[in-house]
C-alpha positions in Angstrom: 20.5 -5.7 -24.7 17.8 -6.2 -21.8 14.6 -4.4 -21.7 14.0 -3.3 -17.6 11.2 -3.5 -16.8 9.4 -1.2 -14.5 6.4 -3.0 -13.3 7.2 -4.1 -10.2 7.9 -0.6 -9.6 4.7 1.0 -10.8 2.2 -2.0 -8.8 3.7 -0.4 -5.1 2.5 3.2 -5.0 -0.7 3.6 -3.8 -2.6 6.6 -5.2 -0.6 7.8 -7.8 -2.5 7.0 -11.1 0.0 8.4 -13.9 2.3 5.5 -13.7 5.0 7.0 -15.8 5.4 9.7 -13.8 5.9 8.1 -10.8 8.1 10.3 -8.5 10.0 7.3 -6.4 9.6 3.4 -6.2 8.4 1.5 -3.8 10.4 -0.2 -1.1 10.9 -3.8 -1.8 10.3 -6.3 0.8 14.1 -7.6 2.4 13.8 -10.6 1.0 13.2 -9.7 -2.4 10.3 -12.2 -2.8 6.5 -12.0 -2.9 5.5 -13.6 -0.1 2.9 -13.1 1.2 1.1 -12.5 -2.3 -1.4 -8.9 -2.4 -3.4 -7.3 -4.1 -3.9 -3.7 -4.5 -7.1 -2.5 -5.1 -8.7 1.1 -6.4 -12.3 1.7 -5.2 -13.7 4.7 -6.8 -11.2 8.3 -6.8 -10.1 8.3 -3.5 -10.4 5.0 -2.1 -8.3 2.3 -2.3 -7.2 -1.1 -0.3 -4.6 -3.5 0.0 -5.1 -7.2 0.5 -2.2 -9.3 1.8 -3.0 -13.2 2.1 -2.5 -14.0 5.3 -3.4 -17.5 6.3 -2.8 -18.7 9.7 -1.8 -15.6 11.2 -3.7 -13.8 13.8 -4.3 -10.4 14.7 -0.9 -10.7 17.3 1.0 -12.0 14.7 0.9 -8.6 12.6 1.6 -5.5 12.7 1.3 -2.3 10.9 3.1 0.8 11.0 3.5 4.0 8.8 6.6 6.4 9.2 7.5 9.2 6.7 4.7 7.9 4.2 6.0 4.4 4.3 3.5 1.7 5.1 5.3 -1.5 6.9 3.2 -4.4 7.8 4.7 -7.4 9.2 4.1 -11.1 10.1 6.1 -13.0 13.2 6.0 -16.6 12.7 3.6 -18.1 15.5 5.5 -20.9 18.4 4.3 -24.1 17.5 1.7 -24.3 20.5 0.8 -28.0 20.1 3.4 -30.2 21.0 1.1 -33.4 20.2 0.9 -32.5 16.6 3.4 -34.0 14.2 2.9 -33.0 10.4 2.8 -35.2 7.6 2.6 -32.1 5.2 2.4 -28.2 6.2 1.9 -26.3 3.2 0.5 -23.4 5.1 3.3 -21.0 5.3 3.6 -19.5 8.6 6.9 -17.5 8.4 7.7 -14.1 9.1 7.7 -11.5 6.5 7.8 -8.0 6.2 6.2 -5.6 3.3 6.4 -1.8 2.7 4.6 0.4 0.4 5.5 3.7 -0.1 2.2 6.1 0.2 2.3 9.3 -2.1 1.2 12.9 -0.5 -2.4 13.1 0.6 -3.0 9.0 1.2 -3.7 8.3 4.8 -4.4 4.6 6.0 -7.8 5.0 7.8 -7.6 1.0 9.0 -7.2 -2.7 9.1 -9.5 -6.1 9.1 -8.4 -9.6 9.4 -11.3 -11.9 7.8 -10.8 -15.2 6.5 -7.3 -14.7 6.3 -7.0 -11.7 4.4 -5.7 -8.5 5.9 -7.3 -5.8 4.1 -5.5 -2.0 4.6 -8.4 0.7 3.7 -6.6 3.7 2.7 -8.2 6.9 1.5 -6.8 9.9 -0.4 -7.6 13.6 1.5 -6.1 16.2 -0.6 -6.5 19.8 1.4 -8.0 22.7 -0.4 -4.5 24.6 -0.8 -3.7 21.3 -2.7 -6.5 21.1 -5.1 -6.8 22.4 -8.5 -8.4 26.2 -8.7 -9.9 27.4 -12.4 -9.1 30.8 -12.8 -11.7 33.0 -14.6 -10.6 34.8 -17.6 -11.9 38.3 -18.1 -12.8 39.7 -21.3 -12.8 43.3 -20.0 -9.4 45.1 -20.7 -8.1 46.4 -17.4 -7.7 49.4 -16.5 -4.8 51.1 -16.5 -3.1 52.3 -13.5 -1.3 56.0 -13.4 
């Protein structure tokens, strides 16, 4: 018998902290692989960032997009623009790709920076005030009773 394991699961949902309850998975990329390789990153409660390694691209080459609390970012794969240049080796990986996390209530994706070939995502949890836990105050008074 196999053990599954539900890792790869748990590492896609951005800002839901209690792994084992986690409510749906995220969507896997259509290749099934982990290119490009990312981080994902907690700053503080309500902050938190992914970091997708992507060397050689340029801010044309990506795009980001989020529909019905899924975030896609994709890569197209650049025309070779120099005609003159014939590679002896080109480990640099320049082909397409496409990645989606699946955001839980509340997380908004407040922007995007491409330095040094990372792309970083700054997302940011706002719950509303309807969402938010109230204490409720207990009374040590008996009530009174209604005729």
């Amino acid at each position: 018998m196999t053990a599954l394991s539900m890792a790869p699961l748990f590492r896609q949902s951005i800002g839901f902290d209690r792994f084992n309850d986690l409510f749906e998975s995220a969507l896997r990329n259509e290749a099934g692989s982990s290119y490009p390789p990312y981080n994902i990153e907690k700053h503080g409660d309500d902050q938190y960032r992914i970091v997708i390694a992507a060397a050689g691209f340029q801010e044309s080459d990506l795009e980001l997009q989020v529909e019905r609390g899924v975030l896609t970012v994709s890569g197209g794969k650049r025309e070779n623009t120099s005609r003159d240049v014939t590679y002896l080796h080109q480990g640099i990986a320049q082909r397409a790709f496409k990645l989606s996390f699946r955001l839980v209530d509340h997380i908004e994706v407040k922007g995007a920076e491409l330095r040094n070939g990372l792309l970083s995502i700054a997302l940011v949890r706002i719950v509303p005030e309807e969402a938010k836990p109230k204490r409720i105050p207990i009374s040590t008074e008996r009530p009174a009773l209604e005729n």
